[in-house]
C-alpha positions in Angstrom: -102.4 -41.1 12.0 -100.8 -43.5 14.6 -101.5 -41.1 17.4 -105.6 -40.8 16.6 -105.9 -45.1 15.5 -104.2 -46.7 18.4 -106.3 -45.2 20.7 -109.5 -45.6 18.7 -108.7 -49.0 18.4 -108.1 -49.7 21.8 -111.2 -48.1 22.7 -113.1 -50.4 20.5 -111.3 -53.0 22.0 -112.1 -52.1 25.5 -115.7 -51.8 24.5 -115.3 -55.2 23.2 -114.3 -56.6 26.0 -116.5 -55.4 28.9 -119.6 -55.4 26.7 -120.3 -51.4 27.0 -122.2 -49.3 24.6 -120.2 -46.3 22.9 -120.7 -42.9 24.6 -122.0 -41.7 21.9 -125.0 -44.0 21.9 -127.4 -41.9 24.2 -126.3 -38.8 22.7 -127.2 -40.2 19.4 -130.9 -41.2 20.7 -131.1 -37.5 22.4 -130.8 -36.0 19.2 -133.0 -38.4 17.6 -135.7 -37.7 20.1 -135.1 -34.3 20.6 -135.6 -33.9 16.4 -138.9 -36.2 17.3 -137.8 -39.5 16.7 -137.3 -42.6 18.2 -134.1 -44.0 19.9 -133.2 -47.6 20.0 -132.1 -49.4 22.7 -128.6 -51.1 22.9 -125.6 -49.8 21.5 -124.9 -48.7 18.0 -122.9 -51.6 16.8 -125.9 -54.0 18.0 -128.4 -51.6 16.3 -127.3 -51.2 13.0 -123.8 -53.5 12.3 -124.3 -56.7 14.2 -128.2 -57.3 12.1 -125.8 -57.0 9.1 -122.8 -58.1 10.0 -123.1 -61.0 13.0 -125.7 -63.4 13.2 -128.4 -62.9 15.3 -127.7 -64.7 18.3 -123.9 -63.1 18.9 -123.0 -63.8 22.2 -120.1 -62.1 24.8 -117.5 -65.0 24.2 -118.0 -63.8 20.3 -117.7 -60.5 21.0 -114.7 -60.9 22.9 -113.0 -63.1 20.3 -113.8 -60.8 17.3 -112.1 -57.7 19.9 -109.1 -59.8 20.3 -109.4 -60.5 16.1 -109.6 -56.8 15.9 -106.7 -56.1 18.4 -104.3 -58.8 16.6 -105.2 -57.3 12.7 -103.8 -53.8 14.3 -100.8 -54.9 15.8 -100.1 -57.1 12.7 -100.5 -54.1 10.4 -98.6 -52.1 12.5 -95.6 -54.1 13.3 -95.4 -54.6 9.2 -95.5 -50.9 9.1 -93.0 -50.3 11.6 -90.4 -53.0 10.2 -91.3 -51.5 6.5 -90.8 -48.0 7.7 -87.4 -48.6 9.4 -86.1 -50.9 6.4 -86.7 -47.9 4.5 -85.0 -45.3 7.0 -81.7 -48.3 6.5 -81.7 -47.9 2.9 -82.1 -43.7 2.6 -78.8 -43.6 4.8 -76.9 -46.1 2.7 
């Protein structure tokens, strides 16, 4: 699982940071208007989690703050997974 998170996360992060829309964004609105309905503009995060999630007037500085938030939460997890894996590899060899 390590291998397909840590760069999903990073990805998020990096579209944190420089304020870019997923990829998959457009392609999303294709299909939508390809099966005859509407796209939306913005990204997909701003479309349907940030109305629910952030309020309304969510600016860059935020969004970069809640990336590093996101960014710290991983390594956090991960470092207590690491330590808490290797404790365990100490105490099969005993």
């Amino acid at each position: 699982m390590l291998l397909l998170h840590i760069p999903a996360a990073l990805w998020v992060a990096v579209i944190s940071f420089k304020g870019w829309i997923c990829p998959l964004t457009p392609l999303e609105n294709q299909l939508r208007q390809a099966a005859g309905g509407e796209g939306y503009p913005g990204g997909f995060v701003e479309h349907y989690l940030i109305p629910v999630i952030y309020p309304p007037a969510l600016s860059f500085d935020v969004q970069v703050v809640l990336g590093f938030a996101a960014l710290t939460v991983n390594i956090v997890i991960y470092a207590f997974v690491y330590y808490w894996y290797r404790h365990r590899q100490g105490r099969t060899h005993e």
